[in-house]
C-alpha positions as CSV (number, residue, x, y, z in Angstrom):
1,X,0.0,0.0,0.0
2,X,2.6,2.4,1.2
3,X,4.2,1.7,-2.2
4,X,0.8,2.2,-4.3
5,X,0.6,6.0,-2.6
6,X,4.7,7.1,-2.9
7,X,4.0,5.8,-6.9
8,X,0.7,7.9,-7.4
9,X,1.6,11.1,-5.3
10,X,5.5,10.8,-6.9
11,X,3.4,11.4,-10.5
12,X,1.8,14.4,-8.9
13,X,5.0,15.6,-7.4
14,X,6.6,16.0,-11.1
15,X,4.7,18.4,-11.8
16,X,5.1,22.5,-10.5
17,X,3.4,23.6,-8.2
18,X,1.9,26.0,-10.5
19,X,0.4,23.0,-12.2
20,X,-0.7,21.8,-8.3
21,X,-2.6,24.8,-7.7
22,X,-4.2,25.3,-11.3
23,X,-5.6,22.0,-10.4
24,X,-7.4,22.9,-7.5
25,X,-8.7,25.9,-8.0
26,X,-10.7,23.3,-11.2
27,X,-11.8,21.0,-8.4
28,X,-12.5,23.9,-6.3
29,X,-14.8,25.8,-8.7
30,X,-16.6,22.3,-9.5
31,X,-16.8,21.9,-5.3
32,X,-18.6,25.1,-5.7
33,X,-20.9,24.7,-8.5
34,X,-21.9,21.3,-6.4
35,X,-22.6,23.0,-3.4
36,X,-24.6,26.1,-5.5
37,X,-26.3,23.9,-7.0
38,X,-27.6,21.7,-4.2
39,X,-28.8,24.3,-1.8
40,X,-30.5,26.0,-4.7
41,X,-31.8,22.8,-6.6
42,X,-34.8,22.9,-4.6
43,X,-35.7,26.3,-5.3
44,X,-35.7,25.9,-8.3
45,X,-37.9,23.0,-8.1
46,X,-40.2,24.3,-6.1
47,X,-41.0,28.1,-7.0
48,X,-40.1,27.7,-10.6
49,X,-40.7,24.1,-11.9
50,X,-42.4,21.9,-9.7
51,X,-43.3,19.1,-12.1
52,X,-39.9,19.0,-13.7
53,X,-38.5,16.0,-11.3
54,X,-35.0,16.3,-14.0
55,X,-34.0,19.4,-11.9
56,X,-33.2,17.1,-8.9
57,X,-29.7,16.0,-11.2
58,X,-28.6,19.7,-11.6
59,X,-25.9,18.7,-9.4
60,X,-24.5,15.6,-11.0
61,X,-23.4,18.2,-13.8
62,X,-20.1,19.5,-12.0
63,X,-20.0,16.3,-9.6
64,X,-19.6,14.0,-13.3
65,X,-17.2,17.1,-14.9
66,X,-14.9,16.8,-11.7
67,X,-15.1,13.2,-12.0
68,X,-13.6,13.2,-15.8
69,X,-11.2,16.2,-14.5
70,X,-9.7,13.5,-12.1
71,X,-9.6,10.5,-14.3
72,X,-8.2,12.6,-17.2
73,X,-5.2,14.5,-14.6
74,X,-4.6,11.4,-12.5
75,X,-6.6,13.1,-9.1
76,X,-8.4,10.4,-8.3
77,X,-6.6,9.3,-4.3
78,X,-5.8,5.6,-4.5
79,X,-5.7,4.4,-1.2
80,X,-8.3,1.9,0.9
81,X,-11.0,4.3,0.6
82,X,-11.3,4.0,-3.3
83,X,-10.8,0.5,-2.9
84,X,-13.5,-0.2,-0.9
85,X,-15.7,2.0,-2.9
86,X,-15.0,-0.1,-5.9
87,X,-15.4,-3.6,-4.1
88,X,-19.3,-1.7,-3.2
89,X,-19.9,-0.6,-6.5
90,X,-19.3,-4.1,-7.9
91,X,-20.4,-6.1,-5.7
92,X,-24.2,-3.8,-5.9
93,X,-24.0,-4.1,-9.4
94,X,-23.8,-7.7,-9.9
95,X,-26.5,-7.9,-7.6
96,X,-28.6,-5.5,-8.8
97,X,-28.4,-7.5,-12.4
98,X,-29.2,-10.8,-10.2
99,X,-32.7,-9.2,-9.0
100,X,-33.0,-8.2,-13.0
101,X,-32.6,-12.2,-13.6
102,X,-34.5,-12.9,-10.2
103,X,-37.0,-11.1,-9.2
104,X,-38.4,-9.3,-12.5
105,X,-36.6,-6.0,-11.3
106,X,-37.9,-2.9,-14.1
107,X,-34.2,-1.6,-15.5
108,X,-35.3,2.0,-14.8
109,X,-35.4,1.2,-11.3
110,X,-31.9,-0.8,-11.1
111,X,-30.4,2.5,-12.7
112,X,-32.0,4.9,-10.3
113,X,-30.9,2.6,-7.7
114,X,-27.1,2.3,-8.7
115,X,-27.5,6.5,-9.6
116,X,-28.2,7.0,-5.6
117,X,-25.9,4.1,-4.2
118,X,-22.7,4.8,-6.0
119,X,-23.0,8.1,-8.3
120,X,-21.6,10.2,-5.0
121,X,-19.6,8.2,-3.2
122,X,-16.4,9.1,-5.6
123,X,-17.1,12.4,-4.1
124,X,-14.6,11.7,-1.2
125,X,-12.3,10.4,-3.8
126,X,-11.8,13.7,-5.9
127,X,-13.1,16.7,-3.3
128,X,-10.5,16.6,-0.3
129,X,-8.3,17.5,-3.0
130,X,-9.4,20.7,-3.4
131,X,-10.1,21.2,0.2
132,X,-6.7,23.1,1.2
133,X,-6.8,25.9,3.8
134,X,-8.0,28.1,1.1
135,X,-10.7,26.3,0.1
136,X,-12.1,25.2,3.8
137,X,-12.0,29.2,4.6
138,X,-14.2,29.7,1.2
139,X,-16.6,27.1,2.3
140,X,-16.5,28.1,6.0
141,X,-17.3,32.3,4.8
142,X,-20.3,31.1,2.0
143,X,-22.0,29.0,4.4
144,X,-22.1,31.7,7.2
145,X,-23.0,34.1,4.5
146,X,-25.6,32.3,3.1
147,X,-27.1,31.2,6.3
148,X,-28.2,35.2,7.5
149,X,-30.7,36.0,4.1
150,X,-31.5,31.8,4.1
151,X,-32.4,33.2,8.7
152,X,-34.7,35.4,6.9
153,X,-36.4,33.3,4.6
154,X,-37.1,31.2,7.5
155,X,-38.3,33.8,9.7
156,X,-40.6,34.7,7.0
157,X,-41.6,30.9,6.2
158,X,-42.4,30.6,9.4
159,X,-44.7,33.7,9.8
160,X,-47.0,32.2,6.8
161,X,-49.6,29.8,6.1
162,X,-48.6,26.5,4.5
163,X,-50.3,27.6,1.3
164,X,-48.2,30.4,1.1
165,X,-45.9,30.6,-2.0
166,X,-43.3,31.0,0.3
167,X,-44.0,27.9,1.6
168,X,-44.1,25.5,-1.6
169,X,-43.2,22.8,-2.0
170,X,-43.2,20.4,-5.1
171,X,-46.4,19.4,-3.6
172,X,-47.5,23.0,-4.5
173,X,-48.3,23.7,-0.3
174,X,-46.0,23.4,2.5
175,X,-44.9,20.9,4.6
176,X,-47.2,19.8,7.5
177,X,-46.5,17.8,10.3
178,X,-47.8,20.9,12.7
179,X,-51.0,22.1,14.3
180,X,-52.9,24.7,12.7
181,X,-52.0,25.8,9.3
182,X,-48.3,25.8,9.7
183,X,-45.6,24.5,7.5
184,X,-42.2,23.4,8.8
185,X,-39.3,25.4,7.2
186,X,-37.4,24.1,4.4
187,X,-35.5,27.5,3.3
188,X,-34.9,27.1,0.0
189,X,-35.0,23.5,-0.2
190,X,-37.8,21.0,-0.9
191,X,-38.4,19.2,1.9
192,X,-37.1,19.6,5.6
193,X,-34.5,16.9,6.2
194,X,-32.3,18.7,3.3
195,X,-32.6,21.9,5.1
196,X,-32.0,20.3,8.6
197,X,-28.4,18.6,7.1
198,X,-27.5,21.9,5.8
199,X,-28.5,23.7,8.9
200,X,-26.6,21.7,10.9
201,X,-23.2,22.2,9.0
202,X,-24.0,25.7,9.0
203,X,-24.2,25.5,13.1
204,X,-20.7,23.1,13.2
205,X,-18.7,25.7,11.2
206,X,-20.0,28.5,13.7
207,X,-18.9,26.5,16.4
208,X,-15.8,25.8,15.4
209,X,-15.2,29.1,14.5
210,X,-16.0,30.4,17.9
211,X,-13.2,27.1,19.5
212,X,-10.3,28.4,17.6
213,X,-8.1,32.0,17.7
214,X,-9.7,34.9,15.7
215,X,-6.0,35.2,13.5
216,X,-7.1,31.5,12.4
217,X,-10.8,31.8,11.4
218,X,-12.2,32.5,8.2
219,X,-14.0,35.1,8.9
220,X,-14.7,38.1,11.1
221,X,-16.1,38.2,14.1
222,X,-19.2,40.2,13.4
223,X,-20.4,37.6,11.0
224,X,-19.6,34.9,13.0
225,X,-21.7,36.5,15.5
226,X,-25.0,36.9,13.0
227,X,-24.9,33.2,11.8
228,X,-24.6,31.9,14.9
229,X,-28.0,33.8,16.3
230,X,-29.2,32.8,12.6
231,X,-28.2,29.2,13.0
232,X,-30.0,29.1,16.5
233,X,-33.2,31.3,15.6
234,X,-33.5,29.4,12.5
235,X,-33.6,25.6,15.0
236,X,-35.9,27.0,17.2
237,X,-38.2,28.7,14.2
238,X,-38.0,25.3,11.7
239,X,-40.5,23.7,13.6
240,X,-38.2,20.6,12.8
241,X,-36.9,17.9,15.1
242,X,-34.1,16.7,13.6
243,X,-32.7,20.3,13.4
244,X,-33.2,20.3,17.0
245,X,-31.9,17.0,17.9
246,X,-28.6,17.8,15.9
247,X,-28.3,21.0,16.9
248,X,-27.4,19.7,20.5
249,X,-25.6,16.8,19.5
250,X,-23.5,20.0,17.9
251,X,-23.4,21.9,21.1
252,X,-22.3,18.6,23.3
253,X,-19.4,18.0,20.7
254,X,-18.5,21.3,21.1
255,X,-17.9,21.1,24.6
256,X,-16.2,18.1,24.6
257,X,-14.1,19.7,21.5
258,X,-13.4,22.6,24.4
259,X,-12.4,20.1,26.9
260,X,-9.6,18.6,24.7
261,X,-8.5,22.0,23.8
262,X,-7.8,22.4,27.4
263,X,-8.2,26.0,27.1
264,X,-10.4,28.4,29.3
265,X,-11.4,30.7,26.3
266,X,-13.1,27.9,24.3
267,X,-15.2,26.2,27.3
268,X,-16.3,29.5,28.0
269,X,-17.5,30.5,24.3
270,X,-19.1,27.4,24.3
271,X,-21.2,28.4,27.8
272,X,-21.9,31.6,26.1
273,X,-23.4,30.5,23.1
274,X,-25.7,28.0,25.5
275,X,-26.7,31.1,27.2
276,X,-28.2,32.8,24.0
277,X,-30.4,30.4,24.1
278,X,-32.7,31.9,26.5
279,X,-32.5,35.4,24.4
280,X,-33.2,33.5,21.0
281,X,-36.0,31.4,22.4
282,X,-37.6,35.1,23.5
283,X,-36.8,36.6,20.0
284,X,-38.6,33.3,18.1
285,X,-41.4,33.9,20.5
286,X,-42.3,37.3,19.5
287,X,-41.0,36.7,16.0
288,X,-43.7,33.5,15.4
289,X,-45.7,32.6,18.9
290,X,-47.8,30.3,16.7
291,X,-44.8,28.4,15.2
292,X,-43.3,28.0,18.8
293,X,-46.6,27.0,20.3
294,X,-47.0,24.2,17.4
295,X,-43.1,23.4,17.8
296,X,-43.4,22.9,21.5
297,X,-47.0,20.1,21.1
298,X,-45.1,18.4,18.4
299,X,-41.9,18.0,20.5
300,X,-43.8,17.4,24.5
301,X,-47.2,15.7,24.0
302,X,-46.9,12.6,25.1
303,X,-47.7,10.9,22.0
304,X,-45.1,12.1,19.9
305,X,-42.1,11.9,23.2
306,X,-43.3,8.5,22.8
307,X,-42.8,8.2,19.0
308,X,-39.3,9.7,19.2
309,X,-38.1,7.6,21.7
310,X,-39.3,4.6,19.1
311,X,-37.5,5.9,16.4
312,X,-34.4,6.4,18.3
313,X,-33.9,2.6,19.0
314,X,-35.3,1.9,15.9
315,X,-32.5,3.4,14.1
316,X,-30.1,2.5,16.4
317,X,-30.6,-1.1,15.6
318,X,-33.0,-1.2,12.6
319,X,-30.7,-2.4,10.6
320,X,-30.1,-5.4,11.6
321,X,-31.9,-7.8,9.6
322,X,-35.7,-8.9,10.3
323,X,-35.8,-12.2,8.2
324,X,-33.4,-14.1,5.8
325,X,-33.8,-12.8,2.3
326,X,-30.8,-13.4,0.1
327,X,-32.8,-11.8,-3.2
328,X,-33.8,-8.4,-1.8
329,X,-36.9,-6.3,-2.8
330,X,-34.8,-4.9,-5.5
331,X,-32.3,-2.6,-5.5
332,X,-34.1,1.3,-6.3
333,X,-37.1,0.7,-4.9
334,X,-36.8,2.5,-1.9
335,X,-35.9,5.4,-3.9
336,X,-38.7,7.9,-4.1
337,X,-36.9,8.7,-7.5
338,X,-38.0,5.1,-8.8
339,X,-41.8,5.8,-8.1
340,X,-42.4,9.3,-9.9
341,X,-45.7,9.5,-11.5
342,X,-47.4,6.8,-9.5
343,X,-50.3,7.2,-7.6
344,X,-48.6,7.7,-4.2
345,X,-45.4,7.8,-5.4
346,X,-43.8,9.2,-2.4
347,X,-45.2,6.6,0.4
348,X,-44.2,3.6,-2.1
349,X,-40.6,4.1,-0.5
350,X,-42.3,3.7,3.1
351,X,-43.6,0.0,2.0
352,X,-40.4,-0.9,2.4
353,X,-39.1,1.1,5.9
354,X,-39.3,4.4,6.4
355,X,-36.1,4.5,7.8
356,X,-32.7,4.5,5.9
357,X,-30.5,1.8,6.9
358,X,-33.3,-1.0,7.2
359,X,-35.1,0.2,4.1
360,X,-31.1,-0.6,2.3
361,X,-30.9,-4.1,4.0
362,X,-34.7,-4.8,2.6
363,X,-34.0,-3.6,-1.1
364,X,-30.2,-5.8,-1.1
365,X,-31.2,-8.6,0.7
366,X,-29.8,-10.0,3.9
367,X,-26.0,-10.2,2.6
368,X,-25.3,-7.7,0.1
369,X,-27.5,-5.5,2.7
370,X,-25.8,-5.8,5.4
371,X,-22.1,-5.7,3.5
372,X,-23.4,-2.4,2.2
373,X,-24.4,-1.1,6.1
374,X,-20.8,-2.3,7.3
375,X,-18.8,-0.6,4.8
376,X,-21.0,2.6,5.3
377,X,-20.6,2.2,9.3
378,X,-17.3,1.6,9.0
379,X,-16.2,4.6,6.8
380,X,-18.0,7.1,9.5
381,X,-16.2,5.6,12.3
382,X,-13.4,6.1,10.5
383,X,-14.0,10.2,9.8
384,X,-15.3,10.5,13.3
385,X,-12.1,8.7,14.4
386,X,-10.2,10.9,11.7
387,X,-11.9,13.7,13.4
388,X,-10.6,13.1,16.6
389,X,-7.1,12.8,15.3
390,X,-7.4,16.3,13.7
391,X,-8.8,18.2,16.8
392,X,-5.7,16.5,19.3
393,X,-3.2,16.7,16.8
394,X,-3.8,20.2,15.0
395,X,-6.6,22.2,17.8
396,X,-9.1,22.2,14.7
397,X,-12.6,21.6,16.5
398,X,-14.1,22.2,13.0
399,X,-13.1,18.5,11.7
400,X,-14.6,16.9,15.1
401,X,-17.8,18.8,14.7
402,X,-18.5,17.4,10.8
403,X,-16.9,14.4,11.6
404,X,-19.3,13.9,14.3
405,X,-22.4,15.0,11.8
406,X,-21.3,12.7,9.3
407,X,-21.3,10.3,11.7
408,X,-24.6,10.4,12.5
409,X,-26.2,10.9,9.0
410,X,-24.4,8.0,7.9
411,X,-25.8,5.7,11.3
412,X,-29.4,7.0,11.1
413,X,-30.4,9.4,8.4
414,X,-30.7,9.2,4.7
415,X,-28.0,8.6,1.7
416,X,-30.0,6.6,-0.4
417,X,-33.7,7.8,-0.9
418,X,-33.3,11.3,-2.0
419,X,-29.4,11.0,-2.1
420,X,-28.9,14.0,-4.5
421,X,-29.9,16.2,-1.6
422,X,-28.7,14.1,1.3
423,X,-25.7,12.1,0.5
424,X,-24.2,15.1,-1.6
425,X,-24.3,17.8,1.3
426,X,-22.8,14.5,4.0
427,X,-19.8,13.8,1.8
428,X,-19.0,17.4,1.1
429,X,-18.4,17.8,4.6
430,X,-16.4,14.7,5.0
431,X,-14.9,16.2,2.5
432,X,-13.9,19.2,4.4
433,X,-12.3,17.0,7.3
434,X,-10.5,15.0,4.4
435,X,-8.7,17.8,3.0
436,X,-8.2,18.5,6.8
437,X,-5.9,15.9,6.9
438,X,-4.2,16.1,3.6
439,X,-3.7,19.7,4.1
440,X,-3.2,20.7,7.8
441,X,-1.2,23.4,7.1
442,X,-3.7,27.3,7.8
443,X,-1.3,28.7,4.8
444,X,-1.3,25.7,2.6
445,X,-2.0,25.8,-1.0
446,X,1.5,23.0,-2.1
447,X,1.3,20.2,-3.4
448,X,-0.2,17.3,-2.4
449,X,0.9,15.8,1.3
450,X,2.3,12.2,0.2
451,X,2.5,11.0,3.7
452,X,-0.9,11.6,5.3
453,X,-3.4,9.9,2.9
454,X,-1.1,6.8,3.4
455,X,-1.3,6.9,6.9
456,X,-5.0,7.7,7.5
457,X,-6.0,4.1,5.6
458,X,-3.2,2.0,6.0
């Protein structure tokens, strides 16, 4: 292995590094157009051209150009990783042409399937590259940026009716789920869950932001300030529990992020931002009492305390298989993708399992399933190990806080249903903690770091 990596990043090394930093900047304006795209996909969609379902690939435009750029310059990292994401690919494709031969499985739905199971995942092959300091302050400044006009879209969102146009969704009315006539928030995405995962990166970056010196963040302190009160309003104004629930899981890895630093400053930035809690709950109140009100009954009545605690275990150990099934359901068919213009499309996925992990082990099939949940387990132990590494080794709380995200999106939230929204937003950010890691350096913008992407999967 050790000789596989001094032999590809030796190739790389030939070249100037002129040459090295011509080629990120490619990969990092095809980063960019990725992450454009997705956050305003759904817009799109939804205000513009709500029964044009093609929209939804806007994304794979730059993530297939960066792609080519790779294969065609030799960018592509050849350690473990890739590896195993060719030993997945293969192995679902020969199965998926099994349940063709098997089970009757329609080919459209075999290619949606492979499209949302292995289209991405080259992403962490091909995006670390082009996440150098540079690059993480760019991504770090646009998503604080972004987040204070996407606070006030929100705000206003949540001051409507869910038949406001403000409120759309490709269901042409907003998103229920709330007493009265309410919609949850979605900013400018389609549905909630995408705008929860991007919220919480949003909240991450503040956070790490706040645990590290001011002469090493990316930006200034009175935008930090804003999109951290945005990130916070915006949780408690979403009317959305998953924003909430990783919104602390957020605030407890930054204070154990704090405690590792072993520095006063940090733990008590941390305390502070818990404080403005109080204030921002006061501010949602009297910015939308009704939202709060529906909020608070959706997250205390009995019922639904009851319902969450369900889910939790569920998804903790959901995935474990229910019954032997070598064959599989088919692979695609818990892709809401797979059912457009059926008569209930969207609850055909929940035939299956509404949650991520079982519904995967139901469409593969006992083995092929649960290979599939390993290797995706094991890869976000791995960044959250990889996370640790970076905080200890180089004081950077930021690749802790996404590597503990990713972490959890990849244990108990979706990558496969609606993964042009989901899966693409998870592995940019474990993106971000790759590049961590092949560029530690705050000023670097050389070449390629030969001895760390060794190390990391060895």
């Amino acid at each position: 292995m050790a000789g596989d990596m001094t032999r590809h990043f030796a190739g790389l090394d030939t070249l100037s590094p002129q040459k090295h930093e011509v080629q990120q900047r490619r990969l990092l304006r095809l980063f960019f157009a990725t992450y454009w795209l997705i956050v305003f996909t759904g817009a799109i969609r939804k205000w513009l051209f709500p029964t044009h379902q093609i929209f939804y690939l806007l994304q794979d435009i730059p993530i297939a150009i960066a792609y080519l750029y790779a294969l065609v310059t030799g960018l592509f990292t050849r350690v473990y990783l890739a590896l195993g994401i060719a030993l997945l690919c293969a192995v679902l494709i020969v199965h998926g042409l099994l349940q063709v031969v098997l089970i009757d499985l329609p080919i459209k739905v075999l290619v949606i399937g492979l499209h949302n199971y292995i289209f991405y995942l080259p992403i962490l092959l091909i995006f670390p590259l082009a996440m150098n300091a540079d690059g993480r302050k760019k991504y770090i400044r646009w998503n604080l940026l972004l987040n204070i006009p996407m606070t006030l879209l929100l705000v206003a969102q949540s001051r409507s009716s869910a038949t406001a146009f403000i409120n759309r969704t490709t269901a042409l009315k907003g998103f229920g789920g709330l007493e009265g006539d309410l919609a949850r928030g979605t900013g400018t995405f389609n549905f909630v869950s995408f705008y929860a995962v991007w919220l919480s990166i949003v909240l991450a970056l503040c956070m790490g932001e706040w645990l590290i010196s001011q002469e090493r963040r990316a930006c200034g302190k009175l935008l930090l300030i804003a999109s951290t009160a945005g990130a916070l309003l915006s949780t408690a104004v979403s009317g959305e529990r998953t924003s909430l629930g990783l919104a602390a899981i957020i605030v407890i890895a930054s204070m154990a992020a704090a405690v590792v630093l072993r520095a006063i400053r940090p733990m008590l930035i941390t305390v502070g931002v818990l404080l403005l809690a109080p204030g921002i709950m006061l501010i949602a109140i009297q910015i939308s009492p009704t939202m709060l009100r529906a909020f608070e009954a959706r997250t205390t009545n009995s019922f639904n305390v009851q319902d969450s605690k369900r889910r939790i275990v569920y998804m903790l150990t959901g995935f474990i298989p229910q019954r032997y099934d070598p064959v599989g359901a088919g692979l695609g068919e818990g892709s809401n993708a797979a059912h457009v213009g059926e008569v209930d499309g969207y609850d055909a996925t929940y035939s299956l399992d509404e949650q991520d992990l079982p519904r995967t082990v139901d469409e593969l099939g006992t083995f092929s399933g649960s290979l599939y949940v390993l290797m995706r387990i094991g890869t976000a132990v791995g960044l959250l190990l990889l996370g640790m590494y970076l905080l200890v080794n180089q004081r950077y709380p930021h690749s802790l806080l996404l590597s503990v995200l990713v972490f959890v999106q990849f244990y108990l939230a979706d990558m496969t249903r609606n993964s042009s929204m989901t899966a693409t937003q998870e592995l940019l950010a474990a993106s971000f903690v790759l590049g961590v890691f092949y560029f530690p350096a705050d000023n670097s913008c050389d070449a390629l770091n030969p001895i760390h992407p060794e190390s990391v999967y060895a």
